[in-house]
mmJSON file of the N, C-alpha and C atoms, coordinates in Angstrom:
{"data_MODEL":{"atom_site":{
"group_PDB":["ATOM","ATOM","ATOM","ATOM","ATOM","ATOM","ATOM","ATOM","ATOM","ATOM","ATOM","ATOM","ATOM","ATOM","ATOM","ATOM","ATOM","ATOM","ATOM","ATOM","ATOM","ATOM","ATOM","ATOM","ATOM","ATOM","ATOM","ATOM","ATOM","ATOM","ATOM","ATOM","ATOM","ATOM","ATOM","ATOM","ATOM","ATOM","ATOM","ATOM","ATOM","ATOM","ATOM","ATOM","ATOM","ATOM","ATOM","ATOM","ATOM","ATOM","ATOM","ATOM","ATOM","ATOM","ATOM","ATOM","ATOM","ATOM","ATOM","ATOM","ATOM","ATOM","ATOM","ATOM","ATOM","ATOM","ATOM","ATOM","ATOM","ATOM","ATOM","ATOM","ATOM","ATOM","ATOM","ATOM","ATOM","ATOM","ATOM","ATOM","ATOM","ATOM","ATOM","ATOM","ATOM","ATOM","ATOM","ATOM","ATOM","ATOM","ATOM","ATOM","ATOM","ATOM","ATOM","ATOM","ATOM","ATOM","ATOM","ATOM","ATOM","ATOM","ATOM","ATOM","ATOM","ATOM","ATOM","ATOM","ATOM","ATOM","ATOM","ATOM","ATOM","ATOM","ATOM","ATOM","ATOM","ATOM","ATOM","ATOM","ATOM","ATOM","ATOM","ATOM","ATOM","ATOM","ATOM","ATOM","ATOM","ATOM","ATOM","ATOM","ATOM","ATOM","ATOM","ATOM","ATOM","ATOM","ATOM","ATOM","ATOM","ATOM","ATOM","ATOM","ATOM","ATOM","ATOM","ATOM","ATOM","ATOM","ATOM","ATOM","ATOM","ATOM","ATOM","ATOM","ATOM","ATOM","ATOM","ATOM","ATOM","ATOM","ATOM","ATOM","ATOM","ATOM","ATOM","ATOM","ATOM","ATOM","ATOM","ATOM","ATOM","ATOM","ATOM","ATOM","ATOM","ATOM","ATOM","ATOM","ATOM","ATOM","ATOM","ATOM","ATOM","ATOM","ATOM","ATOM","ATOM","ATOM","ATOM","ATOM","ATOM","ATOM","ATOM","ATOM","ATOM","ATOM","ATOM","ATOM","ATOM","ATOM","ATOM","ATOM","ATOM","ATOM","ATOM","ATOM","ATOM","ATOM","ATOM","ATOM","ATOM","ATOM","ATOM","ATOM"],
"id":[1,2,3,4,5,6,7,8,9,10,11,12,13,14,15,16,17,18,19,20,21,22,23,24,25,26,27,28,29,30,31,32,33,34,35,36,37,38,39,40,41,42,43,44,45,46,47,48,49,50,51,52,53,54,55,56,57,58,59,60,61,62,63,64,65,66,67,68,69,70,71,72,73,74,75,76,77,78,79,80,81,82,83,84,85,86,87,88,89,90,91,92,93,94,95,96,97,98,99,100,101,102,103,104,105,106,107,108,109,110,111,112,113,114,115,116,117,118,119,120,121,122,123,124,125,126,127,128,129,130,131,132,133,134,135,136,137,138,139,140,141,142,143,144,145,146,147,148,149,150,151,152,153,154,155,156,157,158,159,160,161,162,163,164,165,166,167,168,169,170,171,172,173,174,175,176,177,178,179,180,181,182,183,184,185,186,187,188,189,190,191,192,193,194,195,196,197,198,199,200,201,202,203,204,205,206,207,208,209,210,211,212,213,214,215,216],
"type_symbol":["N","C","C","N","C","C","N","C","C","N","C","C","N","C","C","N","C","C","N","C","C","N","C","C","N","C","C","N","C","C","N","C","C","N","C","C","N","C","C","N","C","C","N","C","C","N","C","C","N","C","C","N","C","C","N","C","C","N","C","C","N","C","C","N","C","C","N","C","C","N","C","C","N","C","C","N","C","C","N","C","C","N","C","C","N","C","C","N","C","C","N","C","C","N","C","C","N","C","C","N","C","C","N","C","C","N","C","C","N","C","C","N","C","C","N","C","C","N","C","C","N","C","C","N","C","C","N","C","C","N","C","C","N","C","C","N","C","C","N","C","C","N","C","C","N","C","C","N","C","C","N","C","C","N","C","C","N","C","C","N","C","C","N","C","C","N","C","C","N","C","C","N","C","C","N","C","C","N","C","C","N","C","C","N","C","C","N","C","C","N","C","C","N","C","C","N","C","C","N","C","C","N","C","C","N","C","C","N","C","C","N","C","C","N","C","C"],
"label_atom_id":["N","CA","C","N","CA","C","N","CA","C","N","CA","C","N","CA","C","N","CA","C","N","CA","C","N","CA","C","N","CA","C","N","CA","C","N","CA","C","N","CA","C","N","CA","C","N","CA","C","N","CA","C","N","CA","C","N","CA","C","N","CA","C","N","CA","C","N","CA","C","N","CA","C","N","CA","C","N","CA","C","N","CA","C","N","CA","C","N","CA","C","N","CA","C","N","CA","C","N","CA","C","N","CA","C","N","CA","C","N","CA","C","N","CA","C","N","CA","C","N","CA","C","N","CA","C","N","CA","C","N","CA","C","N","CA","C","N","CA","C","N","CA","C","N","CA","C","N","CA","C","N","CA","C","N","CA","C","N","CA","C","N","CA","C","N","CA","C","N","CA","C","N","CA","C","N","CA","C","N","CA","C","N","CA","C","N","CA","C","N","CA","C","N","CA","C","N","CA","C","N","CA","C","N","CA","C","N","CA","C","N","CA","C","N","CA","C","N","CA","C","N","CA","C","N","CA","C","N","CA","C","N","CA","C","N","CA","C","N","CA","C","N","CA","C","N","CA","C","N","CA","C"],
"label_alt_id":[null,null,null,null,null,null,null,null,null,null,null,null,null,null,null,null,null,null,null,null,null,null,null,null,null,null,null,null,null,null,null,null,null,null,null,null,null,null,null,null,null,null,null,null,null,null,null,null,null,null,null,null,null,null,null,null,null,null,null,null,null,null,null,null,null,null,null,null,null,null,null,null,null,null,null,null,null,null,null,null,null,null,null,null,null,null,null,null,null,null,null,null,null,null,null,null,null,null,null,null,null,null,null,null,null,null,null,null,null,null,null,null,null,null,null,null,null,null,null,null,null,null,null,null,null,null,null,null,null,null,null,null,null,null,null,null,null,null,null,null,null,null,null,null,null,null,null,null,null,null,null,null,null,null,null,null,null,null,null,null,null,null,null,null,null,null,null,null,null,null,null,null,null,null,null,null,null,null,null,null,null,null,null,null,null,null,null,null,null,null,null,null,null,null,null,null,null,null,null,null,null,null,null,null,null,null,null,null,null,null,null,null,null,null,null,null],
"label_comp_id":["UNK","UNK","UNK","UNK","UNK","UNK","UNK","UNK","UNK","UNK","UNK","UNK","UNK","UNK","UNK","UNK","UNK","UNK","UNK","UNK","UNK","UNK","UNK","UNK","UNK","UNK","UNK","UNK","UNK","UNK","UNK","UNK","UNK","UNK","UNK","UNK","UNK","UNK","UNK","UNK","UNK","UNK","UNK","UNK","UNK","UNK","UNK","UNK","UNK","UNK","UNK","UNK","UNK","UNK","UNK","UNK","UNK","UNK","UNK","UNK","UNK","UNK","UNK","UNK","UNK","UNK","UNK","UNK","UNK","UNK","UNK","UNK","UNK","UNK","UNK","UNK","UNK","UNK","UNK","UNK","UNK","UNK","UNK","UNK","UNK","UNK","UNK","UNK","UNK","UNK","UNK","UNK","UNK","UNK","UNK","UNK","UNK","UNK","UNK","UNK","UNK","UNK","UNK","UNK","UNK","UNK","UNK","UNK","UNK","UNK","UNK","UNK","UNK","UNK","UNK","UNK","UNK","UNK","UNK","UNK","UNK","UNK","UNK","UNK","UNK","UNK","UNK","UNK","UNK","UNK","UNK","UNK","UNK","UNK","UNK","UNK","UNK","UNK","UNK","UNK","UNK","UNK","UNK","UNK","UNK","UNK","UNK","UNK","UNK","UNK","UNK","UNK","UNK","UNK","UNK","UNK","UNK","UNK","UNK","UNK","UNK","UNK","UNK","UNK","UNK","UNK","UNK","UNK","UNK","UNK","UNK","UNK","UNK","UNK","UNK","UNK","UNK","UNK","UNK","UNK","UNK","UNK","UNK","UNK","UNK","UNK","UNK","UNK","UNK","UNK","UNK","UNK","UNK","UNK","UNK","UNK","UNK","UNK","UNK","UNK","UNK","UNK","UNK","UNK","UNK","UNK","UNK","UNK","UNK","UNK","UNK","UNK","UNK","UNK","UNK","UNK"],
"label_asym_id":["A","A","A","A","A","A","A","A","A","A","A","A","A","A","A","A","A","A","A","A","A","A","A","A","A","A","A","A","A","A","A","A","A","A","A","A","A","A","A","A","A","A","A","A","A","A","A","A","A","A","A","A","A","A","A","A","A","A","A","A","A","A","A","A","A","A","A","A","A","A","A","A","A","A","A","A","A","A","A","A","A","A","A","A","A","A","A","A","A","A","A","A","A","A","A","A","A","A","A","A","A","A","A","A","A","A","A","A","A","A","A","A","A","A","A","A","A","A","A","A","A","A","A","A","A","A","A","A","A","A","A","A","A","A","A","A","A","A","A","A","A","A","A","A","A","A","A","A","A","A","A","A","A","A","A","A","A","A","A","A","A","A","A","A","A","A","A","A","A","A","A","A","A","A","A","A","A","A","A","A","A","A","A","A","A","A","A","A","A","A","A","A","A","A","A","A","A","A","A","A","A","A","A","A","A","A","A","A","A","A","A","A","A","A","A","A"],
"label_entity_id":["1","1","1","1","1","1","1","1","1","1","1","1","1","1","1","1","1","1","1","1","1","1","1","1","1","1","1","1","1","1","1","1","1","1","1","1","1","1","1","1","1","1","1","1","1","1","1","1","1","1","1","1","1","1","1","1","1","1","1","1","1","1","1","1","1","1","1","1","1","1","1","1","1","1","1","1","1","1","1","1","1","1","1","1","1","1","1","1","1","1","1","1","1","1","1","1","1","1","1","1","1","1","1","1","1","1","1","1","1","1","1","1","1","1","1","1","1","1","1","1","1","1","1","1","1","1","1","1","1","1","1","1","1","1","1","1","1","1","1","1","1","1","1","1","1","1","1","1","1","1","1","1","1","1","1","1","1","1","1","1","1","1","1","1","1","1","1","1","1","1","1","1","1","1","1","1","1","1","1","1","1","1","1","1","1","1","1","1","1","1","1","1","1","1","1","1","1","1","1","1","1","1","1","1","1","1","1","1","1","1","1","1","1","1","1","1"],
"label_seq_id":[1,1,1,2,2,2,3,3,3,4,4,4,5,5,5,6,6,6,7,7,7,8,8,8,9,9,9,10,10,10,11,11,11,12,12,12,13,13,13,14,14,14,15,15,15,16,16,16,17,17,17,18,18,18,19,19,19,20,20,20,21,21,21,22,22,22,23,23,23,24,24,24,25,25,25,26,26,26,27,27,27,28,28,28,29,29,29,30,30,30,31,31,31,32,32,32,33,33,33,34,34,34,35,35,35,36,36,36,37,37,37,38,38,38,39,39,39,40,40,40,41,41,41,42,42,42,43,43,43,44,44,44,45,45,45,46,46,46,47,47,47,48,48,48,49,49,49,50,50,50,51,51,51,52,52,52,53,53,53,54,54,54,55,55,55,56,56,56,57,57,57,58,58,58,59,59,59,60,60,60,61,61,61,62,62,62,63,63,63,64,64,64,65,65,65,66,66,66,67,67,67,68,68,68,69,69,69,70,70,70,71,71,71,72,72,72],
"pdbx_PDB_ins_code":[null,null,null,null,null,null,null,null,null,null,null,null,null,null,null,null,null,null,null,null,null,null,null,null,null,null,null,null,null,null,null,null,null,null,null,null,null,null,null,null,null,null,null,null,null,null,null,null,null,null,null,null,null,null,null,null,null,null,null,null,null,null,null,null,null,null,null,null,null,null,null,null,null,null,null,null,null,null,null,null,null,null,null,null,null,null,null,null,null,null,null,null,null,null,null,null,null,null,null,null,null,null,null,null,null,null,null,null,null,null,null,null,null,null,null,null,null,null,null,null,null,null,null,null,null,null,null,null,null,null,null,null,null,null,null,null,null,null,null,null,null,null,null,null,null,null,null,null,null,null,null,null,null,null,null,null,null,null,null,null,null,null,null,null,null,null,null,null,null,null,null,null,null,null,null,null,null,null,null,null,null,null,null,null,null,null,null,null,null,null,null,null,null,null,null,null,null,null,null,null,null,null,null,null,null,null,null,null,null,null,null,null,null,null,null,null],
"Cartn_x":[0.836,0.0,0.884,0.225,1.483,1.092,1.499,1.211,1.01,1.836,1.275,0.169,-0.694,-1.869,-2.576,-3.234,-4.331,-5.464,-6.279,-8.061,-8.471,-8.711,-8.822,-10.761,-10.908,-12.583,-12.66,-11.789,-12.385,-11.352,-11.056,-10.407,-11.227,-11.561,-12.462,-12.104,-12.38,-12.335,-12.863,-12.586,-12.885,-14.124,-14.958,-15.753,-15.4,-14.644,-14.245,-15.396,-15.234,-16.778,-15.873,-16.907,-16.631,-16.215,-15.517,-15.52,-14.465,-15.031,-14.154,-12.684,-12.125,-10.803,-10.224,-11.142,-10.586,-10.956,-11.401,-11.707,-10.767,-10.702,-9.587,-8.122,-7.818,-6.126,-6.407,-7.479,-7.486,-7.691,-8.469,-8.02,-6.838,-6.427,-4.588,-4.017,-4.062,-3.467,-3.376,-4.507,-4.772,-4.399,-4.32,-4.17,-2.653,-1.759,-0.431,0.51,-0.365,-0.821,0.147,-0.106,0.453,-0.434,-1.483,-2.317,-3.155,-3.425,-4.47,-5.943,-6.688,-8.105,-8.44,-8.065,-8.633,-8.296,-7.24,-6.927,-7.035,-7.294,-8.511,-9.675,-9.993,-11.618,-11.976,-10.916,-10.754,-10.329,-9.955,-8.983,-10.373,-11.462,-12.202,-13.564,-13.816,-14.794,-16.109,-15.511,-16.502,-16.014,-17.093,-17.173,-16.157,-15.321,-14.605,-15.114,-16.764,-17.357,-17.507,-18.2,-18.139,-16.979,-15.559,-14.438,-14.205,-14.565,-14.057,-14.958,-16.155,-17.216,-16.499,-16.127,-15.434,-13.857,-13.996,-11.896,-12.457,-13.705,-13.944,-14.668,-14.915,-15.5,-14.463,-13.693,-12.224,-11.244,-11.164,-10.436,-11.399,-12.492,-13.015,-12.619,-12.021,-11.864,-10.12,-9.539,-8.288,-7.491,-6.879,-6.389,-4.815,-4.085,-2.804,-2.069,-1.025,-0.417,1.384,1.231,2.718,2.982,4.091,3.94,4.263,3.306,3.326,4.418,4.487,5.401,6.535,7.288,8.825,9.047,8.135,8.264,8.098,8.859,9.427,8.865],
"Cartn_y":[-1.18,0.0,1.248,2.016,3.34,4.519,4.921,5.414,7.303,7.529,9.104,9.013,7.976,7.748,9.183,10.143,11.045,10.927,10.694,10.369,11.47,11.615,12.802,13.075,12.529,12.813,13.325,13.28,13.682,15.745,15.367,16.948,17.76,18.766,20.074,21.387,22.238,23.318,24.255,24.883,25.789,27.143,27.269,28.658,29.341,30.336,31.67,32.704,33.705,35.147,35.751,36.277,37.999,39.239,39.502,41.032,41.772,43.115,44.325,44.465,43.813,43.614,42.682,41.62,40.43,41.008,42.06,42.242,43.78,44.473,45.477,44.655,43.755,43.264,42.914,42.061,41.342,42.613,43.884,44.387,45.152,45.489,46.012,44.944,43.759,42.634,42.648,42.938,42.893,43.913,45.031,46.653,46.516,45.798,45.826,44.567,43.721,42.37,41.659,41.571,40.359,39.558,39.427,38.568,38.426,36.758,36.442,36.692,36.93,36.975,35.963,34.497,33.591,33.396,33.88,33.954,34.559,35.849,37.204,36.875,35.767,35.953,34.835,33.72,32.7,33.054,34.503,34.925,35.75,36.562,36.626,35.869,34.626,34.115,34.476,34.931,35.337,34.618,34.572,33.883,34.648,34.406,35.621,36.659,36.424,37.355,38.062,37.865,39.048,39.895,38.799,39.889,40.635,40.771,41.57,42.454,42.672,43.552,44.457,43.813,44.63,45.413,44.494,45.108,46.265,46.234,47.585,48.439,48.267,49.257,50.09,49.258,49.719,50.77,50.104,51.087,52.264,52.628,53.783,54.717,54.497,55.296,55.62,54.719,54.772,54.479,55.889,56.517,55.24,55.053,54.809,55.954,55.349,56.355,56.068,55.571,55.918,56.802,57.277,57.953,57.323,57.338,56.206,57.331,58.169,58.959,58.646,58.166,57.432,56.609,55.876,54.365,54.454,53.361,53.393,52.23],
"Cartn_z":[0.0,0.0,0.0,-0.843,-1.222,-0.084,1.217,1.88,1.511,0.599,0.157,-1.209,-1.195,-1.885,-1.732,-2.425,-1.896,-2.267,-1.586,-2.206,-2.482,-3.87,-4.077,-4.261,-4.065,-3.484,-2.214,-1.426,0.131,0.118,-0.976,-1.077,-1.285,-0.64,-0.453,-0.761,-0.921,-1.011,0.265,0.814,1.555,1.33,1.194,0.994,1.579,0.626,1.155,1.428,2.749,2.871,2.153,1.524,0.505,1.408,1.434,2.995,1.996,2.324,1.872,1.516,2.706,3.088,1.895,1.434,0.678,-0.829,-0.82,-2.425,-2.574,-1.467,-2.153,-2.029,-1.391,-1.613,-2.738,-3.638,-4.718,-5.744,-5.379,-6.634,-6.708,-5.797,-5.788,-6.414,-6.585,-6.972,-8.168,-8.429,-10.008,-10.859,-10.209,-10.371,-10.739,-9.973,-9.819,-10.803,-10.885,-11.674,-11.252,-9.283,-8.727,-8.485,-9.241,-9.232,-10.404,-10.37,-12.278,-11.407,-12.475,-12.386,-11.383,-11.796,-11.297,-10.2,-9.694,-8.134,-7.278,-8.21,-7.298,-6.51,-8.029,-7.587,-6.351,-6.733,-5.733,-4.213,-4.104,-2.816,-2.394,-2.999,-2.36,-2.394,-3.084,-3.121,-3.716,-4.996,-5.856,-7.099,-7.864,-9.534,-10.242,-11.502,-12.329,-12.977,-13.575,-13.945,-12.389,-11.478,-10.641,-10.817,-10.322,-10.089,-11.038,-12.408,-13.609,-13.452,-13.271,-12.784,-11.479,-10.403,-9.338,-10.176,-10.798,-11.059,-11.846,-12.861,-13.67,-12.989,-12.127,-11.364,-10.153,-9.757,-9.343,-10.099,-11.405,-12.242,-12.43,-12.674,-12.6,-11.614,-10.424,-9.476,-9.605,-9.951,-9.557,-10.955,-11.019,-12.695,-12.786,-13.399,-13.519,-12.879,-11.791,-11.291,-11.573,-13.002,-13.277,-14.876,-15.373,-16.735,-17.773,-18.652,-19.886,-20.262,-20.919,-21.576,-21.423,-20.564,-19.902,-20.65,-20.917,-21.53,-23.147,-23.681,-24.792,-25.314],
"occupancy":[1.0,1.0,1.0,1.0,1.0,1.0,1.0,1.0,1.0,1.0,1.0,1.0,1.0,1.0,1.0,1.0,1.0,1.0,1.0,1.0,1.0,1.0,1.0,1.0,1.0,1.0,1.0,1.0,1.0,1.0,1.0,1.0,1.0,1.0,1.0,1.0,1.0,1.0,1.0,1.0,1.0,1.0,1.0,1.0,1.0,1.0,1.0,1.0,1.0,1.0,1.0,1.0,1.0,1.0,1.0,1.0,1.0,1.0,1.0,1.0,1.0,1.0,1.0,1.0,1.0,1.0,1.0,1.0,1.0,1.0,1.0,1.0,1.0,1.0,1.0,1.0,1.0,1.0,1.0,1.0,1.0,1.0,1.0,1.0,1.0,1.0,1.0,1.0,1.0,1.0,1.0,1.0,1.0,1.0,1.0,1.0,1.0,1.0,1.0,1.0,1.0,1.0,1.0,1.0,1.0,1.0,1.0,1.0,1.0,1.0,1.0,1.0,1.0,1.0,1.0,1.0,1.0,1.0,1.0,1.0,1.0,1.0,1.0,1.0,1.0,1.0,1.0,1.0,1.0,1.0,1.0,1.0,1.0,1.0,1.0,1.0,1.0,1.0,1.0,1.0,1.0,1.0,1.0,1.0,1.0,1.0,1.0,1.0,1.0,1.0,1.0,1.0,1.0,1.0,1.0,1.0,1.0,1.0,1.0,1.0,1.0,1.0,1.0,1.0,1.0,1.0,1.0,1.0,1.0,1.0,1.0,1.0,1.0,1.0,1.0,1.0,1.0,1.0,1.0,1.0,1.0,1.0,1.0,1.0,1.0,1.0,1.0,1.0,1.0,1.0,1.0,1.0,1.0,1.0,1.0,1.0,1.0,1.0,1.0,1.0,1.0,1.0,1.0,1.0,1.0,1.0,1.0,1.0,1.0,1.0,1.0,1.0,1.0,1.0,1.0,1.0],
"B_iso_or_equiv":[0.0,0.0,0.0,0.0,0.0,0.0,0.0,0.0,0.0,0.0,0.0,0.0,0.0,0.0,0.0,0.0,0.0,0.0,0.0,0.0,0.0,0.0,0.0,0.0,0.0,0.0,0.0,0.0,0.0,0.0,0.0,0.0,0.0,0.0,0.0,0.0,0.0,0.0,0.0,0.0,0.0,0.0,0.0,0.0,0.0,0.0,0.0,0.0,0.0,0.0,0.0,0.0,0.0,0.0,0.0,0.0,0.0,0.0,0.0,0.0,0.0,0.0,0.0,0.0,0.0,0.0,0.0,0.0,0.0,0.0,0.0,0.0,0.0,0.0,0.0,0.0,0.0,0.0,0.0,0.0,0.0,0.0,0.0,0.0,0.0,0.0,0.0,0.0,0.0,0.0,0.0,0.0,0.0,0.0,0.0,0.0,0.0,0.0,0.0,0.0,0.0,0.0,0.0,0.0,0.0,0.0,0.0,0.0,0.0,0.0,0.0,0.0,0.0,0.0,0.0,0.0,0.0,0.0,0.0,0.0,0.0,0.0,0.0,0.0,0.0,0.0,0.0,0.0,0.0,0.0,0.0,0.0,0.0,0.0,0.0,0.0,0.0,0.0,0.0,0.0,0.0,0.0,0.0,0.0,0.0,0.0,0.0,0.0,0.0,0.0,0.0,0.0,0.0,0.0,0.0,0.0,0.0,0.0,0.0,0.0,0.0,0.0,0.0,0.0,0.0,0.0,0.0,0.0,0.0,0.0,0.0,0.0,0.0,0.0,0.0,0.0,0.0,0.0,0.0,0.0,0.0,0.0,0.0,0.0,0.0,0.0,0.0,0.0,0.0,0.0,0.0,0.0,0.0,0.0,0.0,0.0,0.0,0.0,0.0,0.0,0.0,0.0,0.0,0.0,0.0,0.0,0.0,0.0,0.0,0.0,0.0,0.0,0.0,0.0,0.0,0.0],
"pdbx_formal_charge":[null,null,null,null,null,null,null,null,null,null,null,null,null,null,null,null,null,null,null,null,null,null,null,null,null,null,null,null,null,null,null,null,null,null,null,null,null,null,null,null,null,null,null,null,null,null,null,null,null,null,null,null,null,null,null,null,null,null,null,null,null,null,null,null,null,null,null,null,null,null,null,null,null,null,null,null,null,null,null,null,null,null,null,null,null,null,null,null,null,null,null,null,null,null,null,null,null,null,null,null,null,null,null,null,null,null,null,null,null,null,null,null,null,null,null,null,null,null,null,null,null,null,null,null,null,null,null,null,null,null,null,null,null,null,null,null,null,null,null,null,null,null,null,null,null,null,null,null,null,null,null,null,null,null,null,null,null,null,null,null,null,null,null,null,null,null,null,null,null,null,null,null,null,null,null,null,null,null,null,null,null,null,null,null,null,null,null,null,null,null,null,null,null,null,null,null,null,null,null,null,null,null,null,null,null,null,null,null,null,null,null,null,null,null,null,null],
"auth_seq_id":[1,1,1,2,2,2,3,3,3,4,4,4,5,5,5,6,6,6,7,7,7,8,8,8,9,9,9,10,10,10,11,11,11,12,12,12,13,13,13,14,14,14,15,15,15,16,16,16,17,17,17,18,18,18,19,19,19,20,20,20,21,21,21,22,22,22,23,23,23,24,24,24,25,25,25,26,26,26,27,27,27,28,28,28,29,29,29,30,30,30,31,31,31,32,32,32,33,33,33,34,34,34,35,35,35,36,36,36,37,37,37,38,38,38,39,39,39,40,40,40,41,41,41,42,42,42,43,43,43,44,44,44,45,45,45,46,46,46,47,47,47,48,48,48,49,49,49,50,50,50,51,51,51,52,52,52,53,53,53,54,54,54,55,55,55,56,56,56,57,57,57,58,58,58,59,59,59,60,60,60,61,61,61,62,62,62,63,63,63,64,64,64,65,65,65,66,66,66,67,67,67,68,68,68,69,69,69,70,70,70,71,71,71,72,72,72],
"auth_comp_id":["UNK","UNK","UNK","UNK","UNK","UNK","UNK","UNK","UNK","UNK","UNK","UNK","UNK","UNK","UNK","UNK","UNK","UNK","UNK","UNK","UNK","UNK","UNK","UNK","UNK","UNK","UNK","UNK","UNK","UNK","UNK","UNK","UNK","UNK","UNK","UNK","UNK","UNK","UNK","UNK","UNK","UNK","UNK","UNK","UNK","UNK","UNK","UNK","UNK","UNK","UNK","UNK","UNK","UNK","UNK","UNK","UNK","UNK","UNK","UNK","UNK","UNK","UNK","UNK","UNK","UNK","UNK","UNK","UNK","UNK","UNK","UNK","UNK","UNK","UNK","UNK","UNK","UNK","UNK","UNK","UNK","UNK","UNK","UNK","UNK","UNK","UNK","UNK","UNK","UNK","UNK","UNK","UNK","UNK","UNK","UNK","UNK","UNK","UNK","UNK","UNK","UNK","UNK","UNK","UNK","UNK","UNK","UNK","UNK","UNK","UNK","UNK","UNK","UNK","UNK","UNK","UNK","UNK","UNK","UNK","UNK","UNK","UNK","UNK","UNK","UNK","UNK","UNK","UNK","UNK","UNK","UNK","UNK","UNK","UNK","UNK","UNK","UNK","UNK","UNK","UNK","UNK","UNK","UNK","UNK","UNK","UNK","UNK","UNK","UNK","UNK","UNK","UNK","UNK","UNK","UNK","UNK","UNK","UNK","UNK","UNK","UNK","UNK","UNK","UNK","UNK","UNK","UNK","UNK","UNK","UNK","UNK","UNK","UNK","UNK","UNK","UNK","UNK","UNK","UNK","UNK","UNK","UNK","UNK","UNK","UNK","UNK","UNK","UNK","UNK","UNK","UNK","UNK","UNK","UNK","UNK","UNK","UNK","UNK","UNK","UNK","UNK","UNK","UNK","UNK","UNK","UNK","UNK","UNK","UNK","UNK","UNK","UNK","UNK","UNK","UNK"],
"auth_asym_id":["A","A","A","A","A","A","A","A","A","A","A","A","A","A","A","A","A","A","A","A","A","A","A","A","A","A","A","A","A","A","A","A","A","A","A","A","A","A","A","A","A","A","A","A","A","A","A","A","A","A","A","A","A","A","A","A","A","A","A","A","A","A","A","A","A","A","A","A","A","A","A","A","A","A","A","A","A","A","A","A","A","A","A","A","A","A","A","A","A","A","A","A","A","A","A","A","A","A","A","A","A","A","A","A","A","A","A","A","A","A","A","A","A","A","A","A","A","A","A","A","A","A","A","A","A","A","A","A","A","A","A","A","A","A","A","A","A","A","A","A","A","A","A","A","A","A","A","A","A","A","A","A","A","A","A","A","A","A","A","A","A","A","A","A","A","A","A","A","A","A","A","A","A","A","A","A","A","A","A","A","A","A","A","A","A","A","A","A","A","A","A","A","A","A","A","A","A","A","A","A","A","A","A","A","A","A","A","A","A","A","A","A","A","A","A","A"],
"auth_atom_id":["N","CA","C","N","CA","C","N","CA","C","N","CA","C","N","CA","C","N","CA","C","N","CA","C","N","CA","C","N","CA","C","N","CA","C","N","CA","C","N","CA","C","N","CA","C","N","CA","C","N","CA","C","N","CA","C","N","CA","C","N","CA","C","N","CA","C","N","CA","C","N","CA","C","N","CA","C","N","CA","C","N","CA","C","N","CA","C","N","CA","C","N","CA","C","N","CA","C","N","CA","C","N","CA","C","N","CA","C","N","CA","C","N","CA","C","N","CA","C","N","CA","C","N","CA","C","N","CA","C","N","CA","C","N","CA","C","N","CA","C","N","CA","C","N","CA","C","N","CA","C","N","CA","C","N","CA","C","N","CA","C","N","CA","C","N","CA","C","N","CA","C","N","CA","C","N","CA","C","N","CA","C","N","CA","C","N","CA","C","N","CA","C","N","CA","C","N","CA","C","N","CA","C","N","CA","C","N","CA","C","N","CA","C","N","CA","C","N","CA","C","N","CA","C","N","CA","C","N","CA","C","N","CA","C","N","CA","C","N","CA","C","N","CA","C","N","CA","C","N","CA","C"],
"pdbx_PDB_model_num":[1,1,1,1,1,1,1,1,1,1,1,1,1,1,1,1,1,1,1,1,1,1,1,1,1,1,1,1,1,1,1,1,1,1,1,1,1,1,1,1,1,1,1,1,1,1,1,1,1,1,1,1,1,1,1,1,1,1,1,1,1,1,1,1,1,1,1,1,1,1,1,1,1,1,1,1,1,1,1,1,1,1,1,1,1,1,1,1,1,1,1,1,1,1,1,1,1,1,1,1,1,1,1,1,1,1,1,1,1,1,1,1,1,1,1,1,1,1,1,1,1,1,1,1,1,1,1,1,1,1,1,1,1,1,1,1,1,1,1,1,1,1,1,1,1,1,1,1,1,1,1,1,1,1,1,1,1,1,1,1,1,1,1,1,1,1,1,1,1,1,1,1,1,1,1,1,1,1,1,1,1,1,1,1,1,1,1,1,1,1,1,1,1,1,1,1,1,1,1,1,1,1,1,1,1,1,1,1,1,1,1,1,1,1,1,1]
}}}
């Protein structure tokens, strides 16, 4: 018997709560793009269509704060 066997049926997932706190780190995350969509949305426990709905509604408020003009 192979003792690091993993049954992978009894593997779960956790339900993450949605809270404020867990959706602005995820959109700084995204903002900064230390983070994929899918791990946003997974970090606050929402679907990806939600989080792309939150991330565009995020960027409405909060301009780019570096100068494209620098860049080449």
């Amino acid at each position: 018997m192979n003792l690091y066997q993993v049954d992978t049926k009894a593997i779960k997932e956790v339900p993450v709560k949605t809270t404020p706190e867990n959706v602005r780190e995820a959109n700084e995350g995204l903002f900064r793009a230390k983070m994929t969509l899918p791990a946003a949305a997974k970090h606050c426990g929402m679907t990806q269509k939600e989080m792309k709905m939150t991330f565009l509604e995020y960027l409405k408020y909060h301009k780019p704060d570096y100068d494209q003009s620098k860049e080449s």
